[in-house]
C-alpha positions as a printed Julia matrix, in Angstrom:
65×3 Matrix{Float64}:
   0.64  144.09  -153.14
   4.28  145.5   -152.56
   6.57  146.07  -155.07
  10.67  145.98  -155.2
  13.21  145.98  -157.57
  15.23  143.11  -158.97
  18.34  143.85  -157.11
  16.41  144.73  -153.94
  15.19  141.4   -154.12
  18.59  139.4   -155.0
  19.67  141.4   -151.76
  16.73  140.23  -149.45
  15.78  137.01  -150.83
  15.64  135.22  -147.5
  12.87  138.47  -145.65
  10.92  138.75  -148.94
   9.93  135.18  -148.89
   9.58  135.02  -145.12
   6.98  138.71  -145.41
   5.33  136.51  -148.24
   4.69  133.71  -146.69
   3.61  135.43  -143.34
   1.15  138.41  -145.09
   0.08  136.0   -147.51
   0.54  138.46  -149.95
   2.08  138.72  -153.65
   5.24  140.69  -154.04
   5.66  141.92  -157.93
   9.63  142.02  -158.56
  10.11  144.95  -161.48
  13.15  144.98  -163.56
  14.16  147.39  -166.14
  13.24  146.73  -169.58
  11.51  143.47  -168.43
   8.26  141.61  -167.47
   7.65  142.09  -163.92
   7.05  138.69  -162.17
   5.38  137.74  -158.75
   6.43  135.86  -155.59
   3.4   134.15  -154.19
   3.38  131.56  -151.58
   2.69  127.89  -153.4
  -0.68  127.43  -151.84
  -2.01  130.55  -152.91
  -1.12  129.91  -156.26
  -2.54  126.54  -156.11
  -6.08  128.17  -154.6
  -5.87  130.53  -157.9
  -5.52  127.34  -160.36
  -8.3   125.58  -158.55
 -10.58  128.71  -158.51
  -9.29  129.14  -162.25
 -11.13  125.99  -163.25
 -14.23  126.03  -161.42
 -17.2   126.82  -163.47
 -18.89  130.19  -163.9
 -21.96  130.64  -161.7
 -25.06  132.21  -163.44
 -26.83  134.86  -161.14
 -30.14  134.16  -160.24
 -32.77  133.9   -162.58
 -30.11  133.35  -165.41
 -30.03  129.92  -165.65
 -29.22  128.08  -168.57
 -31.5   125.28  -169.55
């Protein structure tokens, strides 16, 4: 995952989404003093929200019953 800066990204808004969507890869945006946030393409997010409600699978031999 690739970082830039806040005003790096206000800059490049259009190529950051485009490298996004194309590597399929997050891209944290850091600003000083503040939470960084993410830029993820929608469908990936939407795979981590499925995934995110799917229950946990026991290993082997673990099963409840």
């Amino acid at each position: 995952m690739s970082t830039v800066s806040y005003t790096e990204a206000g800059e490049n808004l259009a190529s950051l989404r485009d490298e996004t969507v194309s590597t399929r890869e997050p891209v944290a945006l850091e600003r000083r003093r503040h939470e960084s946030v993410l830029i993820v393409p929608i469908d990936e997010w939407n795979s981590v929200l499925e995934t995110a409600h799917l229950p946990a699978i026991s290993p082997a031999g673990t099963a409840k019953s």
